[in-house]
C-alpha positions in Angstrom: -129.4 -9.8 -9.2 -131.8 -7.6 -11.2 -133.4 -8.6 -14.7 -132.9 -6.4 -17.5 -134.9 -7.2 -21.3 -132.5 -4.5 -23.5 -134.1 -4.4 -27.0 -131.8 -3.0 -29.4 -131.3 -1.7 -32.6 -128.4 -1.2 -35.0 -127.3 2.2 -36.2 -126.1 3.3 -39.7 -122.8 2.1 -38.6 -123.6 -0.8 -37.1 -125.4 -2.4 -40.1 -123.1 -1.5 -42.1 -121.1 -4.8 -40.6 -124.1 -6.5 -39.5 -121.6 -9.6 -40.0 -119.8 -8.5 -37.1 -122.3 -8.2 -34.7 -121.5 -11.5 -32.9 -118.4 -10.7 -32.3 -119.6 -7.5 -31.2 -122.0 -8.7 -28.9 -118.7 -11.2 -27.3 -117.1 -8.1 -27.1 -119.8 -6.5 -25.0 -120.5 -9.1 -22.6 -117.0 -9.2 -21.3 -117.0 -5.3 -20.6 -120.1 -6.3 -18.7 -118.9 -9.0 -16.9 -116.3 -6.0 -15.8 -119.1 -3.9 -14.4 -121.0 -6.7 -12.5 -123.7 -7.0 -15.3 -123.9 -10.9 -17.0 -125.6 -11.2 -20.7 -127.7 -14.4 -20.5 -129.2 -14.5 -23.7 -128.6 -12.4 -26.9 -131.3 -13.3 -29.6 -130.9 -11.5 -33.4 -134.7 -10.8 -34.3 -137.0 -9.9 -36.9 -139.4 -7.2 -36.4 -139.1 -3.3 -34.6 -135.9 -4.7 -32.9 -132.5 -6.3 -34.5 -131.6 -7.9 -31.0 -133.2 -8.5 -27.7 -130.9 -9.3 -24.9 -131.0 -10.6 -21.2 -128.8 -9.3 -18.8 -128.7 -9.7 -14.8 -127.2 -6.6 -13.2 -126.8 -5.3 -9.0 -128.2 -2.7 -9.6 -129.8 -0.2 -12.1 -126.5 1.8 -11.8 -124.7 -0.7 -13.6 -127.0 -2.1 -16.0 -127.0 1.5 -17.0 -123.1 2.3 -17.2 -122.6 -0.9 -19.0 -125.2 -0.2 -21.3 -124.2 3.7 -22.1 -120.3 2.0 -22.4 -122.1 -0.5 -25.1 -124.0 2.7 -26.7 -120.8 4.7 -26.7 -119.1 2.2 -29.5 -121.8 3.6 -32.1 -123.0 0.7 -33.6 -126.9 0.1 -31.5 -129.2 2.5 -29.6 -130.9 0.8 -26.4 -134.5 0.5 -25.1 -133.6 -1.1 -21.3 -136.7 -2.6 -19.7 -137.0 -4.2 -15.8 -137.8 -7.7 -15.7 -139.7 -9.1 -12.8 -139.5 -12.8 -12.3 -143.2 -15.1 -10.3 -141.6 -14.4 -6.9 -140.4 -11.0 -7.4 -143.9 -9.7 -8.7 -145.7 -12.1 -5.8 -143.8 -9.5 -3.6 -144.8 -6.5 -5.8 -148.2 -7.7 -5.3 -147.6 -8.5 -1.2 -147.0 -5.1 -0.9 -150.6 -3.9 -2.2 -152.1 -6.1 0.6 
């Protein structure tokens, strides 16, 4: 499995029930779980971003489709980042030798 950081941020219509959002974020980790993709961590933050979650996915595909399904509901827009872990970078770094 793949490592995903997705930094989010609410929309007009999602802070308008900011109050919801945990229930909302629930919601979103099972349609996830249908697509392959696990949330690991959700964190609400202060700062540029309103959330910052962890996900572990197959594939890019499906981090992406579970994502855009998220996206779809209106209420955040996504910035999706690739997480390397010490041994997966160690083999990035393999590969320069």
């Amino acid at each position: 499995m793949q490592t995903y950081v997705v930094l989010e941020n609410w929309t007009d219509l999602g802070i308008r029930d900011f109050g919801g959002s945990q229930e909302r974020a629930e919601a979103s980790a099972t349609v996830m779980a249908k697509l392959g993709v696990r949330m690991k961590d959700v964190y609400w933050t202060m700062g540029p971003y309103d959330l910052v979650s962890v996900v572990e996915a197959p594939s890019d595909e499906a981090v992406s489709a579970a994502l855009l399904a998220d996206a779809a509901k209106g209420n955040v827009r996504t910035t999706t980042l690739r997480a390397f872990s010490r041994d997966e970078m160690a083999g990035v770094a393999r590969l320069l030798d």
